[in-house]
N, CA, C and O of each residue as an XYZ file, in Angstrom:
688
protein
N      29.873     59.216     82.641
C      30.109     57.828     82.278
C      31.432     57.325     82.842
O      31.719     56.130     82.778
N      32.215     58.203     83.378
C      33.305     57.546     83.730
C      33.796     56.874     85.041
O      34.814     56.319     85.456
N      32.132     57.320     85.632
C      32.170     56.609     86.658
C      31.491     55.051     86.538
O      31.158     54.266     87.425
N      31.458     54.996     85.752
C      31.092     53.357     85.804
C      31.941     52.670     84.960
O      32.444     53.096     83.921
N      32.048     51.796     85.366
C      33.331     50.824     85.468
C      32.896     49.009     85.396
O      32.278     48.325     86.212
N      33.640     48.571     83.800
C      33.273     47.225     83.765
C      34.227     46.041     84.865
O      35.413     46.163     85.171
N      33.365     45.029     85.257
C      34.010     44.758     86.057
C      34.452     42.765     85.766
O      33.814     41.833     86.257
N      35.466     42.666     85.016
C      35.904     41.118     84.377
C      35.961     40.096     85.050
O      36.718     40.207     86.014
N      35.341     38.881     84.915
C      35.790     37.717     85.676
C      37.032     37.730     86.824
O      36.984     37.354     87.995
N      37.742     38.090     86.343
C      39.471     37.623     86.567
C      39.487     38.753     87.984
O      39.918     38.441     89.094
N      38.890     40.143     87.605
C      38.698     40.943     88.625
C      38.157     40.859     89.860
O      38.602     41.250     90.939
N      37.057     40.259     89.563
C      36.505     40.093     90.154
C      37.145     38.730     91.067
O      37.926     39.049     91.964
N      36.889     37.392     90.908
C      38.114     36.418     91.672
C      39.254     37.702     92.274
O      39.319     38.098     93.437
N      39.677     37.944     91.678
C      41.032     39.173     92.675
C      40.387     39.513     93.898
O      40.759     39.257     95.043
N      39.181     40.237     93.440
C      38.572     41.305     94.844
C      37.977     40.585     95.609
O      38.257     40.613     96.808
N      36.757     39.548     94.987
C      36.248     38.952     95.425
C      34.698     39.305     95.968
O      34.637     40.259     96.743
N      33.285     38.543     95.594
C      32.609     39.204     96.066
C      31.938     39.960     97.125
O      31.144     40.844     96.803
N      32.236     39.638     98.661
C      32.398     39.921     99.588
C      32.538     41.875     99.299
O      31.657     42.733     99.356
N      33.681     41.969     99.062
C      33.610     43.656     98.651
C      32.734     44.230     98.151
O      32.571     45.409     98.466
N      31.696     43.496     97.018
C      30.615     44.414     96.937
C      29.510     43.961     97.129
O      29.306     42.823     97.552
N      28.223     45.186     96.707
C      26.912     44.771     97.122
C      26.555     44.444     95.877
O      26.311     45.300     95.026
N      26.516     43.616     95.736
C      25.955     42.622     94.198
C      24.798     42.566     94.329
O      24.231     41.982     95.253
N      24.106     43.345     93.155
C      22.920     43.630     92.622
C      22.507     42.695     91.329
O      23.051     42.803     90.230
N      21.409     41.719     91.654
C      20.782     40.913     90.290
C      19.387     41.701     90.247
O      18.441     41.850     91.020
N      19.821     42.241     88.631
C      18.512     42.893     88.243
C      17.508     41.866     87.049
O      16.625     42.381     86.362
N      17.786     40.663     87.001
C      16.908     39.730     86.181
C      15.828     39.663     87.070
O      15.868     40.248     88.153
N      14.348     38.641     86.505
C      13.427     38.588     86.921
C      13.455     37.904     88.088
O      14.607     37.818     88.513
N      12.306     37.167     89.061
C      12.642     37.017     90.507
C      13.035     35.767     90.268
O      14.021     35.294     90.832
N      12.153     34.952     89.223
C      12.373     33.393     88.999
C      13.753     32.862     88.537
O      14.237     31.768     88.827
N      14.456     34.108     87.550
C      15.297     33.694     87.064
C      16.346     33.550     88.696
O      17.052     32.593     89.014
N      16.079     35.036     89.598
C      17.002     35.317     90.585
C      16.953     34.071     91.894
O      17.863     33.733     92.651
N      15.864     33.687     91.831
C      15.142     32.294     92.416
C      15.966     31.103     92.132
O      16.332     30.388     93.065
N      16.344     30.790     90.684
C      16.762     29.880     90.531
C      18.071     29.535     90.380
O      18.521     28.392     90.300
N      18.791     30.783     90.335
C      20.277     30.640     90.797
C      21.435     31.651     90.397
O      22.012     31.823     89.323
N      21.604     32.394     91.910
C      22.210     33.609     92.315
C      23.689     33.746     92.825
O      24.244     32.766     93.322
N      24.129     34.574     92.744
C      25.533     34.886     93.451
C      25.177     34.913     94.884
O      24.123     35.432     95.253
N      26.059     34.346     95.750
C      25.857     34.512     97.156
C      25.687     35.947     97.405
O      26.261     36.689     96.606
N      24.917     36.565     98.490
C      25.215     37.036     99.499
C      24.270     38.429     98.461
O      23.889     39.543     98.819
N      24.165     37.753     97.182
C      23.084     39.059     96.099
C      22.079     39.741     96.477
O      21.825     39.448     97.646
N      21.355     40.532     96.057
C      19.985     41.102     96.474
C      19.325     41.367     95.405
O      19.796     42.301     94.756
N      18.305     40.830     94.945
C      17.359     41.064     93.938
C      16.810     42.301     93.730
O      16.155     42.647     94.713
N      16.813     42.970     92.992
C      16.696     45.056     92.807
C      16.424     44.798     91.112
O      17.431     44.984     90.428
N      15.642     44.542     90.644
C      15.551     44.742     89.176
C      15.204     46.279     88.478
O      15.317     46.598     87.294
N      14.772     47.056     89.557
C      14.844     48.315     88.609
C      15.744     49.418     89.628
O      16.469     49.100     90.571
N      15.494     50.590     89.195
C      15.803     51.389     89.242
C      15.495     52.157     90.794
O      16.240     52.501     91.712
N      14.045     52.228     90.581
C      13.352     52.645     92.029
C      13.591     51.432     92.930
O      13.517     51.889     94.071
N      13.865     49.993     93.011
C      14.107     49.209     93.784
C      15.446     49.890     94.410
O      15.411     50.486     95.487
N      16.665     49.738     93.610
C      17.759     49.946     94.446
C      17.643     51.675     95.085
O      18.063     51.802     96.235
N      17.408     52.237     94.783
C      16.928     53.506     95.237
C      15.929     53.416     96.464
O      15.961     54.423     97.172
N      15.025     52.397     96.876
C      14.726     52.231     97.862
C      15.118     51.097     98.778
O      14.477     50.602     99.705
N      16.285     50.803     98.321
C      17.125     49.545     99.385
C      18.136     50.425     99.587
O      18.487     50.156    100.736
N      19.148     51.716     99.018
C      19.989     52.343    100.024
C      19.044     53.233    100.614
O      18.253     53.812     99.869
N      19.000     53.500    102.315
C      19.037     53.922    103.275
C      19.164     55.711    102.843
O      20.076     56.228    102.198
N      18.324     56.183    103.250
C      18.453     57.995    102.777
C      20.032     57.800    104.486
O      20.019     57.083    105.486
N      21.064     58.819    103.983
C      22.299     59.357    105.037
C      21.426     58.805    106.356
O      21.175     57.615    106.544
N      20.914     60.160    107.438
C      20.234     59.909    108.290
C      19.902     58.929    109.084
O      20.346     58.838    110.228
N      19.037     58.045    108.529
C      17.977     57.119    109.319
C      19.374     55.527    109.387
O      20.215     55.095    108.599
N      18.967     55.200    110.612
C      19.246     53.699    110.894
C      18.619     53.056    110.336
O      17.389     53.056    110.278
N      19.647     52.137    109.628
C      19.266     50.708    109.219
C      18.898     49.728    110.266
O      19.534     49.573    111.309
N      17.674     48.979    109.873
C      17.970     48.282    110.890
C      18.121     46.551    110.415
O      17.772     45.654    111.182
N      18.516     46.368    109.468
C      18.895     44.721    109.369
C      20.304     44.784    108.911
O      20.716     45.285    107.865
N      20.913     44.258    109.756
C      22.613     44.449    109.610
C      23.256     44.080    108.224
O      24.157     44.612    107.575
N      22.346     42.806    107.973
C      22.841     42.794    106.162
C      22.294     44.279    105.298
O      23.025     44.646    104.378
N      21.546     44.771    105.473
C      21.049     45.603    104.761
C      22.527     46.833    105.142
O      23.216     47.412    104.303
N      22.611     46.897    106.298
C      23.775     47.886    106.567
C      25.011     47.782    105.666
O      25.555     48.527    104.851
N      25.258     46.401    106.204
C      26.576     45.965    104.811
C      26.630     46.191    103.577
O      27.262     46.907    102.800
N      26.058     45.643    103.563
C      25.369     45.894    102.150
C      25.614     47.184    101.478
O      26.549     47.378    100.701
N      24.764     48.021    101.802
C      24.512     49.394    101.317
C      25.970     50.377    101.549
O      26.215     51.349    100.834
N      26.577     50.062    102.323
C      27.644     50.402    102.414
C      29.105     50.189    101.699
O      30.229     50.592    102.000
N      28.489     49.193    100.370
C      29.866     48.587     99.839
C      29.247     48.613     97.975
O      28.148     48.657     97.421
N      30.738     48.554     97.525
C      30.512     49.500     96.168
C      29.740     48.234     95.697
O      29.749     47.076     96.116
N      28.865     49.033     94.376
C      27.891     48.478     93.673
C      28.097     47.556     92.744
O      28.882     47.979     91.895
N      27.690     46.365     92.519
C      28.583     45.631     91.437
C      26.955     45.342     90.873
O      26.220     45.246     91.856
N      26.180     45.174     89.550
C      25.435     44.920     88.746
C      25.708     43.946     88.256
O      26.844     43.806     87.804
N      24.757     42.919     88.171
C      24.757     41.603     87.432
C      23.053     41.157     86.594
O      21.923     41.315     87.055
N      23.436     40.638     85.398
C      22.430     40.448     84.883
C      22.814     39.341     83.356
O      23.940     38.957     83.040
N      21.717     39.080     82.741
C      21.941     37.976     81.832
C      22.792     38.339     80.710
O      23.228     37.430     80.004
N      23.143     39.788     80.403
C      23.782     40.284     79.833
C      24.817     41.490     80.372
O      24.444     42.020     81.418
N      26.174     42.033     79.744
C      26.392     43.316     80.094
C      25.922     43.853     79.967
O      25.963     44.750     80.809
N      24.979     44.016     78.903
C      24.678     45.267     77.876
C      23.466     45.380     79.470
O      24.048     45.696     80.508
N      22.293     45.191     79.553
C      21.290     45.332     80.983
C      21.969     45.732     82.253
O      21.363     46.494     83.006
N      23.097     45.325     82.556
C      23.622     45.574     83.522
C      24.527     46.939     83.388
O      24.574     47.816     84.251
N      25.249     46.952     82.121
C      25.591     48.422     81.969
C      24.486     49.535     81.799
O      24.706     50.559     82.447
N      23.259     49.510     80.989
C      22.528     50.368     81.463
C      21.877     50.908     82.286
O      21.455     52.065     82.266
N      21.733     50.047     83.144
C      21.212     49.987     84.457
C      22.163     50.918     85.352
O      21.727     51.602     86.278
N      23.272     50.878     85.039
C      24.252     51.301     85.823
C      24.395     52.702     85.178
O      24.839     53.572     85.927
N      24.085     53.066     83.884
C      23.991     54.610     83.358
C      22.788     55.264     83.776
O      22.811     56.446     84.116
N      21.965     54.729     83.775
C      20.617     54.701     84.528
C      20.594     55.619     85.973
O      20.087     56.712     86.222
N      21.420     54.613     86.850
C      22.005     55.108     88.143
C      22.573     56.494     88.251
O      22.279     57.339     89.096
N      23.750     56.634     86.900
C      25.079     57.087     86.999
C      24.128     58.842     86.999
O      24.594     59.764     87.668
N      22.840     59.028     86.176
C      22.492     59.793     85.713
C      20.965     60.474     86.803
O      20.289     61.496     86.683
N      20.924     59.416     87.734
C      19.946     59.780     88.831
C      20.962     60.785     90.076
O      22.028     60.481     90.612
N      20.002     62.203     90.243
C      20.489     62.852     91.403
C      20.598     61.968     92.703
O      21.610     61.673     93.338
N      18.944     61.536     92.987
C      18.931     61.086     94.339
C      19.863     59.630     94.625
O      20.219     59.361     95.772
N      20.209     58.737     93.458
C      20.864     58.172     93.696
C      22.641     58.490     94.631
O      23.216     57.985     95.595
N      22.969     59.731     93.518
C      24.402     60.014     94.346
C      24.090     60.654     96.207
O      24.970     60.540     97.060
N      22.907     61.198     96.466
C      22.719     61.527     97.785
C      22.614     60.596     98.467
O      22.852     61.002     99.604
N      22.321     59.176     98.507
C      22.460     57.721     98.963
C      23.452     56.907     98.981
O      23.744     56.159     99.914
N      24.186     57.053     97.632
C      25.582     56.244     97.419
C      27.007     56.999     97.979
O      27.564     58.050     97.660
N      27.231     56.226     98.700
C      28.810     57.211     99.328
C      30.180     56.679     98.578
O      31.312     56.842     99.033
N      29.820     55.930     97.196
C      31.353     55.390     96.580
C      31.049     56.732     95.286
O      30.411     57.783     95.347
N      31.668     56.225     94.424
C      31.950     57.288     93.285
C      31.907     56.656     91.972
O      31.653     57.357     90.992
N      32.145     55.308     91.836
C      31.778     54.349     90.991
C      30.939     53.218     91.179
O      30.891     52.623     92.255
N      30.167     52.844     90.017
C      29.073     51.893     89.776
C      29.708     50.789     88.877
O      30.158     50.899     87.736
N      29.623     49.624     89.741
C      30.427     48.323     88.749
C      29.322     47.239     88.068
O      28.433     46.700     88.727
N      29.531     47.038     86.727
C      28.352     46.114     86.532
C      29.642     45.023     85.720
O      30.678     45.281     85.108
N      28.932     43.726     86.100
C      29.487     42.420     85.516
C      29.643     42.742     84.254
O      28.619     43.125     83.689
N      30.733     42.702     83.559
C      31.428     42.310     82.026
C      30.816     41.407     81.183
O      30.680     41.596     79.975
N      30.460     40.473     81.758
C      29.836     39.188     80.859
C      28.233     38.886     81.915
O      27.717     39.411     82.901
N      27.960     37.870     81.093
C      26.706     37.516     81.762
C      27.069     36.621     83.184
O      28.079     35.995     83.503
N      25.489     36.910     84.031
C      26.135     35.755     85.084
C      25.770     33.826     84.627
O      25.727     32.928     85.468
N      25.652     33.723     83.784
C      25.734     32.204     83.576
C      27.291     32.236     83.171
O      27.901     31.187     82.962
N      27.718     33.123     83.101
C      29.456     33.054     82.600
C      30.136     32.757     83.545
O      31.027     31.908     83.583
N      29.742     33.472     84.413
C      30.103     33.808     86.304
C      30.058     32.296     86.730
O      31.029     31.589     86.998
N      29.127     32.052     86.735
C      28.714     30.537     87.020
C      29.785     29.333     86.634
O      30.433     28.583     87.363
N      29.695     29.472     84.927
C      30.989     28.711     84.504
C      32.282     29.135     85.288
O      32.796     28.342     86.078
N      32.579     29.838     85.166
C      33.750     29.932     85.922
C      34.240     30.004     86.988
O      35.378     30.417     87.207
N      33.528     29.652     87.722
C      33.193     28.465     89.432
C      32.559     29.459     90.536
O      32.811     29.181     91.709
N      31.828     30.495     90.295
C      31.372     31.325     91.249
C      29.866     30.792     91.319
O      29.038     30.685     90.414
N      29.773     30.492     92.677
C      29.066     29.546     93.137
C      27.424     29.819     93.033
O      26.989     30.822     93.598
N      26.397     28.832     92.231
C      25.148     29.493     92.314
C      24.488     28.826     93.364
O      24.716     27.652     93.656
N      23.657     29.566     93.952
C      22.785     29.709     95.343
C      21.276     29.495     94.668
O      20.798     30.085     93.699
N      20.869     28.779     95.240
C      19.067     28.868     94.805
C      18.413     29.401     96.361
O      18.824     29.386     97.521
N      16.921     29.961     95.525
C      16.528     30.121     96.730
C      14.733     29.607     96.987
O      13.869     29.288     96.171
N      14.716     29.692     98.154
C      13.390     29.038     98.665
C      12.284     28.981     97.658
O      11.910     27.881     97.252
N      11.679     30.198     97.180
C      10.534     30.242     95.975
C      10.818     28.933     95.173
O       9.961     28.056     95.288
N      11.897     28.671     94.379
C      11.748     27.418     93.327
C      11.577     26.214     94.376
O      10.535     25.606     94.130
N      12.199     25.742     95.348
C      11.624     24.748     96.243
C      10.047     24.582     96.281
O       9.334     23.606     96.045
N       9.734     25.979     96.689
C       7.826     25.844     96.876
C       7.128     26.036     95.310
O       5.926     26.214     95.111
N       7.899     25.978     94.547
C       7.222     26.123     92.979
C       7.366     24.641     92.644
O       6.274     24.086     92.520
N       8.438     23.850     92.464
C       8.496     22.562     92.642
C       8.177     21.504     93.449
O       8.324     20.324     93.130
N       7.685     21.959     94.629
C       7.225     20.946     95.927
C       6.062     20.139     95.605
O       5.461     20.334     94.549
N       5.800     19.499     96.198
C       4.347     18.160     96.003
C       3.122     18.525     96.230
O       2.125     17.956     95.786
N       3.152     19.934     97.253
C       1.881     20.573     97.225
C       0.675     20.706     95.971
O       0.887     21.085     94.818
N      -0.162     20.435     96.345
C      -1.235     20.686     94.901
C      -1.148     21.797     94.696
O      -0.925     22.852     95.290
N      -1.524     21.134     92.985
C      -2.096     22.050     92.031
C      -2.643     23.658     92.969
O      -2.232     24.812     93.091
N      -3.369     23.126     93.280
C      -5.009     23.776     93.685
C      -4.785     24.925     94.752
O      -5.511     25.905     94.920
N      -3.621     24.596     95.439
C      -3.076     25.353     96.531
C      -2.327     26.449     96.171
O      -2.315     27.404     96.949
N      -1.452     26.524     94.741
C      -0.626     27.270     94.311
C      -1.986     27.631     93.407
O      -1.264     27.553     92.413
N      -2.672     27.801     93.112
C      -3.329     28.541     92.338
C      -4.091     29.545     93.188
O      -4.075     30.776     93.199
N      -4.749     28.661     93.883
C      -5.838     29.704     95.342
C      -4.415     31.041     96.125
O      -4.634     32.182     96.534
N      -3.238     30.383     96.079
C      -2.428     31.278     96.839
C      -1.958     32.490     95.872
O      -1.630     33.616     96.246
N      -1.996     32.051     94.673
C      -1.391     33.090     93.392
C      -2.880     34.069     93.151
O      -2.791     35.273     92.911
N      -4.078     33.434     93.245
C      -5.253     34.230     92.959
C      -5.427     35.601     94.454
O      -5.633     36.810     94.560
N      -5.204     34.531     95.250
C      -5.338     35.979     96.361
C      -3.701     36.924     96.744
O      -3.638     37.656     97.732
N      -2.793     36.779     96.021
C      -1.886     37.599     95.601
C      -2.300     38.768     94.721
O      -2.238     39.976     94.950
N      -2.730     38.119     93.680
C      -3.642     39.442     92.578
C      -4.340     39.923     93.017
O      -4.621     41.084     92.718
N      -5.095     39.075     94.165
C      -6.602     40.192     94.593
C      -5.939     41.046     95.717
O      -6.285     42.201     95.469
N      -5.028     41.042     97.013
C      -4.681     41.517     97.584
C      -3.742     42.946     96.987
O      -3.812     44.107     97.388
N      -2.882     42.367     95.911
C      -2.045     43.523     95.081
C      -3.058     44.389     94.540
O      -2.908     45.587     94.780
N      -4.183     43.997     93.778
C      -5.005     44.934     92.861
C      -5.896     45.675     93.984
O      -6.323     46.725     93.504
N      -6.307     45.495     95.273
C      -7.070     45.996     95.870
C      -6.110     47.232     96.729
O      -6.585     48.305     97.100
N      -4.814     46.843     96.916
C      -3.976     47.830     97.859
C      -2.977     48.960     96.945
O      -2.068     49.619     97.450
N      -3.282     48.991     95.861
C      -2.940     49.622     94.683
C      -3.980     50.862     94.090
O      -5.173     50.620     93.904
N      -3.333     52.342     93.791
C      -4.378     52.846     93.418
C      -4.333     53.250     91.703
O      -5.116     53.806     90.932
N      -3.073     52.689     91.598
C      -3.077     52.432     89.915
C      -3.689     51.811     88.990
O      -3.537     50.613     89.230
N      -4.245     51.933     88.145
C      -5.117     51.391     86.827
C      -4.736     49.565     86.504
O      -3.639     49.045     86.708
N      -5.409     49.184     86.211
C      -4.688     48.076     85.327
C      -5.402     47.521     84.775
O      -6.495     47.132     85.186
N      -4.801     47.319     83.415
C      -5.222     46.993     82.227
C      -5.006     45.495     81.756
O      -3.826     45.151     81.823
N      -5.797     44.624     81.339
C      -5.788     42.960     81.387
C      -6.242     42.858     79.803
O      -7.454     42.898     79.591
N      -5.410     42.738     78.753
C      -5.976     42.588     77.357
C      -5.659     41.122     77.109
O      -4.751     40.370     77.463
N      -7.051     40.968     76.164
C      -7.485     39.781     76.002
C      -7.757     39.489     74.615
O      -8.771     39.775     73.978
N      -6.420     38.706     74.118
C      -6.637     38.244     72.836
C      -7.887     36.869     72.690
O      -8.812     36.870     71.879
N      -7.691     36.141     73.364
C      -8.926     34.640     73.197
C      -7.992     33.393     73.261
O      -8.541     32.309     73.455
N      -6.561     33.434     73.110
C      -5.691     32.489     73.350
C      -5.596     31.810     74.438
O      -6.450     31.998     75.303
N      -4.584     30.899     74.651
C      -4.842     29.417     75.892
C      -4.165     30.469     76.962
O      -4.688     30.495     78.076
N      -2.894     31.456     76.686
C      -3.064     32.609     78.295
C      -3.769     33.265     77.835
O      -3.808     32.392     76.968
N      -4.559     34.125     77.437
C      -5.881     34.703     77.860
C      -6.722     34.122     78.585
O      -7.177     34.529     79.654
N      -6.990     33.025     77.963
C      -8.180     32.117     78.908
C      -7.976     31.461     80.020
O      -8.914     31.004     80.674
N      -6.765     31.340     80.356
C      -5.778     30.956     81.441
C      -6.427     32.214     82.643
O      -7.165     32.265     83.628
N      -5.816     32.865     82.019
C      -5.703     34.285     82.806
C      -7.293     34.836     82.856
O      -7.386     35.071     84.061
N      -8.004     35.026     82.541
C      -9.791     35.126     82.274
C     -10.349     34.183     83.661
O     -11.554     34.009     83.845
């Protein structure tokens, strides 16, 4: 545990984010609708574990290089998610064979705090095309062959329970 390390507003302004690879582990919509610059969306565990690079192999998208190369900073709607996440880490083997720092930093406060206190939020493309003028009809046909493409290239189970409610029948 003592390698992870809270990391305070005030500290952060000092270092600045640039120094690290700022990790938002909230959902995509929330990460969609407004992020720390320069962030990467990793909500679990096996995500960031498969965004650093095993030693060996070339990277090949230069942000991804940067990136992976600079200490870990965790952000999320709470500390408390972002610190576990980061014990989570602290306690994975294959993680330390990937990570070349020695400490794991997760945000102190939440990032709507971050926000208040002038660190700049970024939106990104998805809420544009969730809000755009496009029909109805188009975002539904495009979300239906998402499920059918995911459920067909998948060899895992899945289970769809159905109470009789307005999402059940939504979803039905």
């Amino acid at each position: 545990m003592d390698n992870i390390k809270a990391l305070s507003l005030s500290m952060l302004k000092e270092k600045g984010l640039r120094d690290f690879c700022v990790i938002d582990i909230r959902s995509k919509l929330a990460f969609a609708s407004a992020h720390l610059k320069d962030s990467v969306h990793l909500p679990t565990l096996k995500d960031i574990l498969l965004f650093l690079p095993p030693p060996p192999r070339q990277l090949t998208s230069h942000r991804a290089k940067s990136l992976a190369l600079k200490p870990i900073l965790i952000v999320c709607f709470s500390a408390t998610a972002a610190k576990n996440l980061a014990l989570k880490l602290s306690k994975n083997t294959d993680f330390w064979h990937l990570y070349p720092h020695k400490d794991i930093f997760y945000l102190q406060c939440g990032i709507m705090e971050a926000f208040d206190n002038g660190f700049e939020a970024i939106t990104a493309d998805i809420v544009d095309s969730i809000h755009s003028s496009a029909p109805v009809d188009n975002l539904i046909t495009t979300t239906i062959e998402n499920i059918k493409h995911r459920f067909l290239t998948t060899k895992r189970v899945w289970v769809v329970a159905f109470s009789g409610g307005k999402d059940s029948t939504c979803l039905l």
